[in-house]
N, C-alpha and C positions, 0 to 999 in steps of 0.2 A: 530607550529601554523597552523591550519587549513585553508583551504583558502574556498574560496566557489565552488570553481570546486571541492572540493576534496571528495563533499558528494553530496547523490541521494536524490532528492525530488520525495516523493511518496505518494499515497492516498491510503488506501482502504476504499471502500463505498460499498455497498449494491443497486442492484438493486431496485428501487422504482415500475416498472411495470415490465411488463414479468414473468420472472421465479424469482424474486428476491434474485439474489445469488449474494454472496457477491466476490469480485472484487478487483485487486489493478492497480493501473497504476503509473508506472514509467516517472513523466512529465521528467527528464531531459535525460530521453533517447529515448524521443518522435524522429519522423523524418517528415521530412516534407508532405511527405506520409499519415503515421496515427493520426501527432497532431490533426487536428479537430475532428476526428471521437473519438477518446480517451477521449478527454478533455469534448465534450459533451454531450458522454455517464458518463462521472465521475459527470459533472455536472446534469442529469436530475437523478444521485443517491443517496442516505441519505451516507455523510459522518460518516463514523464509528473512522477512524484514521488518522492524517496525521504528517508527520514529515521528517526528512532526515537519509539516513543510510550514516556511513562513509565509502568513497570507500574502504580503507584500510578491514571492513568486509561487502564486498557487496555481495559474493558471499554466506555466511552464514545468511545474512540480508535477500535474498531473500527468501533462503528454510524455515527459519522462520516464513518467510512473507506466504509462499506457507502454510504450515502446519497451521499457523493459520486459514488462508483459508478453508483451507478443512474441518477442523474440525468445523468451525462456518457454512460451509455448509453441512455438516454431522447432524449437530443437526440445522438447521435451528434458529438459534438466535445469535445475538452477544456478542463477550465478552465485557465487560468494557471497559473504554480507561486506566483506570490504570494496568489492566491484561495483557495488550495487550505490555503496553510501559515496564512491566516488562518482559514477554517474551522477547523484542528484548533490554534491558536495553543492553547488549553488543556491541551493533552494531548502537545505535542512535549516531547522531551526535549532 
């Protein structure tokens, strides 16, 4: 049974001003340091995805995470959320 520590709440969103490039932020491995800065920069973004990876594949959840990244800022557009939840189907919690 899974507990709730045992998985990563994550977003990735899309810059809305600036360069609009798309983004993920990890809130549960936020620190007291960067949580405001993180959170409302994710906040003034257009949410693209959000869910949790289980820690058990966090380490394969984030290079996932990275490569969808780059590739939706390579082409400048987003994938679907169904595209997106199938890529990481292994690693959702």
């Amino acid at each position: 049974m899974a507990f709730e520590s045992d998985k990563t709440m994550f977003e990735i969103y899309r810059e809305k001003e600036f360069n609009k490039k798309f983004r993920v932020v990890y809130y549960t491995e936020l620190t007291e340091h960067n949580k405001e800065t993180e959170i409302n920069r994710a906040l003034n973004g257009e949410t693209i995805f959000d869910g949790f990876i289980k820690d058990n594949t966090k380490e394969q959840g984030k290079i996932l995470i990275k490569e969808i990244i780059d590739e939706m800022n390579s082409k400048s557009t987003a994938f679907k959320r169904d595209e997106i939840a199938e890529k990481l189907n292994s690693c959702l919690a």
